[in-house]
Each structure stands twice: as structure tokens, then as C-alpha cells.
C-alpha positions as CSV (number, residue, x, y, z in Angstrom):
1,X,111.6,82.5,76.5
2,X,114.6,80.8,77.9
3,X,114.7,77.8,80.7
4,X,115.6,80.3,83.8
5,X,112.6,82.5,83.2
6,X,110.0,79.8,82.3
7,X,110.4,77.9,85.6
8,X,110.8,81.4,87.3
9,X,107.3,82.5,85.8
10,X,105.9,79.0,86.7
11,X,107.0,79.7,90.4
12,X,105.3,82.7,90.2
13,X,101.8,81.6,88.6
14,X,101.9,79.0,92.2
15,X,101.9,81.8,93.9
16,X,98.5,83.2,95.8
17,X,97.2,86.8,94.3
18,X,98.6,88.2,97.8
19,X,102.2,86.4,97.3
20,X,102.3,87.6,94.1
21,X,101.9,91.3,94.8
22,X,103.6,91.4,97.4
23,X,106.7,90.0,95.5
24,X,105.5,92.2,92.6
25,X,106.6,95.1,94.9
26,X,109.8,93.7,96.1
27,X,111.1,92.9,92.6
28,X,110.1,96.6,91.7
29,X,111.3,98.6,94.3
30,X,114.7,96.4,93.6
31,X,114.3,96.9,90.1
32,X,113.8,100.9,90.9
33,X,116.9,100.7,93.3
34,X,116.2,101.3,96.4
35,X,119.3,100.0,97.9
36,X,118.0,99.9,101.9
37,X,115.4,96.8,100.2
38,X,118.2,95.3,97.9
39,X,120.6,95.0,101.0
40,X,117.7,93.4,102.6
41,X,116.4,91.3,100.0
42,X,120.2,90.3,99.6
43,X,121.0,89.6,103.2
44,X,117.6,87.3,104.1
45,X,118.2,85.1,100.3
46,X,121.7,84.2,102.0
47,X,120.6,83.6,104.9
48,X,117.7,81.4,103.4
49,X,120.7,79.5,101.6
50,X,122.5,79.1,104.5
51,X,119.6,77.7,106.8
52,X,118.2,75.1,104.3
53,X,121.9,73.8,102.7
54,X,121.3,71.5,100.5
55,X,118.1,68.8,99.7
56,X,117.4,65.3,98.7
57,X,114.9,66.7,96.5
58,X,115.0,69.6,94.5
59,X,112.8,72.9,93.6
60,X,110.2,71.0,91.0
61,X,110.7,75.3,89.8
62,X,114.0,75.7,89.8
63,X,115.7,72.4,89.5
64,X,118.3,73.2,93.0
């Protein structure tokens, strides 16, 4: 397993049972292409980006 998708696994083992089915459903209705949720998904991660710039201390997860 590469680095990217043992700290992306480790993200998702913190998550709570209810986070993690609920993401569970967003990364499969992306995955099954249903473009209304991937314009979505795409529009609120940039807008995440742009409202928490950069910080002193990064993800423990994801190293940004």
C-alpha cells in the first residue's frame, strides 16, 4: 500500500461508524458518477481550501 492511501485509510479508521458511512456513500455515488454530487463534492473541497488557507500545523493524516 503506498503513503497517500495509508494515511487516507488512517483518516478514515478516526472516523465515527456514522462519518464513515456517510463518506462511504459520497465516495460511491462519486465513484458511480453522479455528476450533480461530484460538482458538489468539488465546489464545497475548494471552498474548504479557500476558507482554512494555510496552518502552522499540519493534518497528523495527511501531512498539509
Amino acid at each position: 500500500m503506498n503513503e497517500k492511501t495509508k494515511r487516507t485509510f488512517q483518516a478514515w479508521l478516526a472516523l465515527s461508524p456514522t462519518d464513515r458511512e456517510s463518506f462511504a456513500t459520497v465516495v460511491r455515488d462519486y465513484t458511480n458518477g453522479l455528476s450533480y454530487k461530484q460538482r458538489e463534492l468539488q465546489e464545497s473541497t475548494r471552498m474548504a481550501k479557500m476558507e482554512t488557507g494555510p496552518l502552522s500545523n499540519p493534518c497528523p493524516y495527511c501531512g498539509r
